[in-house]
VMD Tcl script that draws the C-alpha trace (Angstrom):
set ca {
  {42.91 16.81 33.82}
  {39.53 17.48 32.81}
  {40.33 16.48 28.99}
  {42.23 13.46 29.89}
  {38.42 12.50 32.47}
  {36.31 13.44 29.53}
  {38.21 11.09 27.05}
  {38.43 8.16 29.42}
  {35.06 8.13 29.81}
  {34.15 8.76 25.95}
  {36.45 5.32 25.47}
  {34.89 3.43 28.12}
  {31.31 4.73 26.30}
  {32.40 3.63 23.58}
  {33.55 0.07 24.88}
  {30.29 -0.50 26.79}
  {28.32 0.00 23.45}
  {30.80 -2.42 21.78}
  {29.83 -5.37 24.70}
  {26.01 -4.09 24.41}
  {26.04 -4.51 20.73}
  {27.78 -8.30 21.23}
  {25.35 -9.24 23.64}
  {21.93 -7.57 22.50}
  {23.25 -9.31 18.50}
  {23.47 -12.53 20.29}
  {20.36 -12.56 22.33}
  {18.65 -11.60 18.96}
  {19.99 -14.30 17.10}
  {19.32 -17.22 20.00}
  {15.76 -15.50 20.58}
  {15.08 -15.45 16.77}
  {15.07 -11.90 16.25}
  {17.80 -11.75 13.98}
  {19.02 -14.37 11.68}
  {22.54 -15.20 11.09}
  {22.48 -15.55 7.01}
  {22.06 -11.97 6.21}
  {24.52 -8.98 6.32}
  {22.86 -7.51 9.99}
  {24.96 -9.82 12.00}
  {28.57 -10.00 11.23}
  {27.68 -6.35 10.38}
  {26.91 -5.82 14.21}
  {29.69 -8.11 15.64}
  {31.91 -6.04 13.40}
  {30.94 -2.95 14.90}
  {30.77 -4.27 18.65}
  {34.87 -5.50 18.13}
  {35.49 -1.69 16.67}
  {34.28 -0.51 19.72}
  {35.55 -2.88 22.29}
  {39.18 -2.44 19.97}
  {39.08 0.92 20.96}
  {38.28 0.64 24.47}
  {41.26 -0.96 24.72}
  {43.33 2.19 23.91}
  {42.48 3.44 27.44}
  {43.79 -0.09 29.18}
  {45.73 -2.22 26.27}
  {45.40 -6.00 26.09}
  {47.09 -7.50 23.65}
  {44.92 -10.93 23.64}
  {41.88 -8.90 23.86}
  {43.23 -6.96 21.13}
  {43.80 -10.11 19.20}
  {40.12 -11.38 19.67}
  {38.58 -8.27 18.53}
  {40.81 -8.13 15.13}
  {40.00 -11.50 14.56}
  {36.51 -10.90 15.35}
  {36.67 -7.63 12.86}
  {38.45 -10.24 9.98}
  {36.11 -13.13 10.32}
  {33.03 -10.69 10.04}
  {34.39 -9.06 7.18}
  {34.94 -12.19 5.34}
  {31.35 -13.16 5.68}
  {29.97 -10.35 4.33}
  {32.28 -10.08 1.68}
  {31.64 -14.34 0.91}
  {27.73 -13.14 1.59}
  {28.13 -10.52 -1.35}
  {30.04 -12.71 -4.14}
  {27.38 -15.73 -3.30}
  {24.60 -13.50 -3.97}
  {26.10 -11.80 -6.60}
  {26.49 -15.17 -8.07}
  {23.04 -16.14 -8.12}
  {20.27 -16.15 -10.88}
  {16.61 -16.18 -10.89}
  {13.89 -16.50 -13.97}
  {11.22 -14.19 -13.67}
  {8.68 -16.76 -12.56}
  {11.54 -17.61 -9.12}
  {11.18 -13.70 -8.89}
  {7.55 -13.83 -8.84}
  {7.53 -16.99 -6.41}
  {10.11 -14.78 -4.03}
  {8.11 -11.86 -4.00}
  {4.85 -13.89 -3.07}
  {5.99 -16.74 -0.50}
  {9.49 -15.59 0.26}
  {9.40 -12.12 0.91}
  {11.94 -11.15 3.52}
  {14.16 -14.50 3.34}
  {17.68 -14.00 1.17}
  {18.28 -14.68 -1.77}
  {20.94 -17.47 -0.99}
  {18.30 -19.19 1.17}
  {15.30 -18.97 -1.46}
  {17.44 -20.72 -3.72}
  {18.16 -23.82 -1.50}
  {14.11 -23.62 -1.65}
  {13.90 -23.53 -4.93}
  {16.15 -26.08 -6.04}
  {14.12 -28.57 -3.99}
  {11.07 -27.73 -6.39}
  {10.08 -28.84 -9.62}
  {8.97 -26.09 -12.75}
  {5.98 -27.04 -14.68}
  {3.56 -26.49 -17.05}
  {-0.13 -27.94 -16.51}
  {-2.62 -28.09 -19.12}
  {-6.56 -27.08 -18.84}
  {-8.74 -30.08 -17.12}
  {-5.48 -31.06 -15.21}
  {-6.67 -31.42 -11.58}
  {-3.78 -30.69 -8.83}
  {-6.26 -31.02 -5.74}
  {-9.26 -33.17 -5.20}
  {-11.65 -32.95 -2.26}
  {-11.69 -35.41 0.33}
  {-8.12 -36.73 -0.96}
  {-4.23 -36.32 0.18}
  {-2.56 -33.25 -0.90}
  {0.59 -34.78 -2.17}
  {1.83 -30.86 -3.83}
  {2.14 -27.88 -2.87}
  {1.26 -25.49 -5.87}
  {2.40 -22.08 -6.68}
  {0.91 -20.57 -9.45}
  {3.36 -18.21 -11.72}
  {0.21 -18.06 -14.45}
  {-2.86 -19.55 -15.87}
  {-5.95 -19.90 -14.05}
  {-7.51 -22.52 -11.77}
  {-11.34 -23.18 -10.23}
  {-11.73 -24.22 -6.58}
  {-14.91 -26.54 -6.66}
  {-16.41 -27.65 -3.66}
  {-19.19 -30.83 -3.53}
  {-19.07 -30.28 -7.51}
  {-19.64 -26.37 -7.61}
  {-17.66 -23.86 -8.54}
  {-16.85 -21.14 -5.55}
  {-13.73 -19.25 -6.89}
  {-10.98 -18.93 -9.55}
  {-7.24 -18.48 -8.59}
  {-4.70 -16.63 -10.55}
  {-1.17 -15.78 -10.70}
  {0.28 -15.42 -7.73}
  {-2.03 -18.20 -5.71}
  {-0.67 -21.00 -3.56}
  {-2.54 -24.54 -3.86}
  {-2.39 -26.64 -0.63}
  {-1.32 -24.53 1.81}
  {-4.13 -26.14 4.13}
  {-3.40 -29.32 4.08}
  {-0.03 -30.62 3.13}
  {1.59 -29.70 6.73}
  {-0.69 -32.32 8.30}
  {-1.37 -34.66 5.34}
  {-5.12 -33.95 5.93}
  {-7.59 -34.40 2.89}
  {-8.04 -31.84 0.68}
  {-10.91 -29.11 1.27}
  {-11.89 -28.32 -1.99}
  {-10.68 -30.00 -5.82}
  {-8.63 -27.29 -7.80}
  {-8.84 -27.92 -11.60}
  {-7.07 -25.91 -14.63}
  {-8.92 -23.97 -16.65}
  {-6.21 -21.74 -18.85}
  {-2.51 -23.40 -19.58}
  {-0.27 -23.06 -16.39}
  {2.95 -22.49 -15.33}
  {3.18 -23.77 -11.92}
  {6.08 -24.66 -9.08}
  {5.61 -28.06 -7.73}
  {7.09 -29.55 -4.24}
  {6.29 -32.64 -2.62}
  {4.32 -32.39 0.25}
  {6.44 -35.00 1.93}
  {9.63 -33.57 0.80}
  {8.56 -30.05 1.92}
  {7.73 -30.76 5.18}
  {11.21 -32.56 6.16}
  {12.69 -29.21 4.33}
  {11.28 -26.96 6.40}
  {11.63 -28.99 9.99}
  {15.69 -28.64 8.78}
  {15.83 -25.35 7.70}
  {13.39 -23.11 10.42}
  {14.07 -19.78 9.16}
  {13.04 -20.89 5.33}
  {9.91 -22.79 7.34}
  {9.15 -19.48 9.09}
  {9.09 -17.17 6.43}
  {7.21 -19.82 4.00}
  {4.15 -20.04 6.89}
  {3.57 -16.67 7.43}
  {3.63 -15.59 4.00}
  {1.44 -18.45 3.20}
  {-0.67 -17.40 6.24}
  {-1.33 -14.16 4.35}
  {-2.11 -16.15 0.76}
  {-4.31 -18.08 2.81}
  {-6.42 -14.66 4.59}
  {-6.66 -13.10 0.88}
  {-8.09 -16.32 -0.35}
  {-10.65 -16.17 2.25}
  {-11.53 -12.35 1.79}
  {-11.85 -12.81 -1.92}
  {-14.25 -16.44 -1.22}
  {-16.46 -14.62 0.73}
  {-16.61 -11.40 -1.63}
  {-17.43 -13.65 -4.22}
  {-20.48 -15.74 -2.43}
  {-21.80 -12.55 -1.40}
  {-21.93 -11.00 -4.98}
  {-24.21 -14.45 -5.82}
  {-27.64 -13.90 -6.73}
  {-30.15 -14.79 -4.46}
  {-32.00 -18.04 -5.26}
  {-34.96 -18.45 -7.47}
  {-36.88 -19.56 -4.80}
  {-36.92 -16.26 -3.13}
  {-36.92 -14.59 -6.44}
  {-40.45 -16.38 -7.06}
  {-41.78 -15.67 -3.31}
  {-40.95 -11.83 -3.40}
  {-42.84 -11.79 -6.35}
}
mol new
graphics top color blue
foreach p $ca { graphics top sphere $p radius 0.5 }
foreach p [lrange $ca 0 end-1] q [lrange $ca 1 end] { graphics top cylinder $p $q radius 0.2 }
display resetview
C-alpha cells in the first residue's frame, strides 16, 4: 500500500510540474521574459506535455492524452524546422561582426530579417554620413575604416570598427549632434532611418535587442569622449599665466 501511495504521489509531482512548466512558459512569453523564436519554448511546452502525459497514467484520459501528444509533436516540429532554418543560413564576416556588436542575444533567423532590410557599403575618405544640426537619414554601422566626430568644426573623437553612427537621433528624427566624416576607406551597413524605425515598431523583440545594445555603443562612446577631452592639453593661455 505504501508503494502504490508513494507512486501516486511521485505521478501527481510529476503532473503538477508539467502544468507549472505550461503556465510559468506562458507567463514568460506574454510578460516578455521569454521569446517564442528560439529553442527555450517549444523546448519547455515539450517537457510540461511529458509530464502532464504521464500524470495521466495514474487517472487516463484519452482526450487529454491526445492534447499532450499533439502538444509533444507540434513542439518537436518547431525545433526541428528551428534547426534546418538556421542551419540554412549564411553570414559574411562583416554580418558576424554586426551580430556580435548590435545583435548579441537575438537568433540568427531574426538577425537576418534585420539584415536583409540593410544596405552593404563601402564609403570613401571625406565622405560625410552625419552633419550637425541636420536630419539623420542612416543609421551607420561601421565593419572598418575610420571616422572623426567634429563638433562646431573641431575634432573631439575618432570611431572605429565596431561603432554605430546615429544611434541618437534617427528614433526621433532630431538633428544630428555632431558631423561624422571618413577619414580611412569604409565598409559600412546602411539602413534608412525611416525604414528602421517602422522595422522595429513591427518586429519588438529585433527593436529590443537593437536599443539596448545600442544603449551600450552609445555609454562606450561617451566613456571614450570624455577620456579623450581629458587627455587635451591645457590651453596656452594658462600655459603663459603659470609661467
Amino acid at each position: 500500500m505504501s508503494d502504490l501511495v508513494t507512486n501516486a504521489d511521485l505521478v501527481n509531482a510529476i503532473g503538477i510540474l508539467g502544468v507549472s512548466l505550461y503556465l510559468g512558459s506562458y507567463a514568460a512569453l506574454q510578460t516578455g521574459f521569454l521569446r517564442g523564436q528560439g529553442y527555450l519554448y517549444p523546448a519547455i511546452n515539450m517537457a510540461a506535455a511529458s509530464c502532464v502525459l504521464i500524470s495521466l497514467m495514474q487517472h487516463f484520459n484519452l482526450s487529454s492524452a491526445i492534447i499532450q501528444i499533439s502538444w509533444i509533436t507540434i513542439s518537436l516540429v518547431g525545433i526541428v524546422r528551428l534547426y534546418v532554418v538556421q542551419s540554412r543560413l549564411s553570414f559574411s564576416d562583416n554580418e558576424l561582426l554586426f551580430i556580435g556588436d548590435v545583435l548579441a542575444g537575438l537568433p540568427r533567423q531574426r538577425a537576418r530579417t534585420l539584415l536583409d532590410t540593410g544596405l552593404w557599403m563601402t564609403a570613401k575618405p571625406g565622405t560625410v554620413l552625419t552633419r550637425q544640426g541636420q536630419p539623420v537619414d542612416d543609421l551607420c554601422y561601421l565593419a572598418s575604416g575610420e571616422a572623426q566626430v567634429i563638433v562646431d568644426g573641431k575634432a573631439i573623437a575618432t570611431t572605429t570598427t565596431g561603432a554605430v553612427i546615429g544611434e541618437v537621433t534617427y528614433r526621433t528624427g532630431a538633428p544630428a549632434t555632431a558631423t561624422v566624416q571618413v577619414t580611412e576607406p569604409m565598409q559600412l551597413l546602411r539602413f534608412n532611418a525611416d525604414k528602421l524605425r517602422a522595422f522595429v515598431e513591427k518586429n519588438e523583440d529585433i527593436g529590443a535587442i537593437l536599443e539596448q545594445n545600442m544603449a551600450n555603443h552609445l555609454r562606450s562612446k561617451l566613456v571614450s569622449m570624455s577620456e579623450t577631452a581629458s587627455r587635451k592639453p591645457a590651453p596656452a593661455a594658462r600655459k603663459t599665466a603659470a609661467a
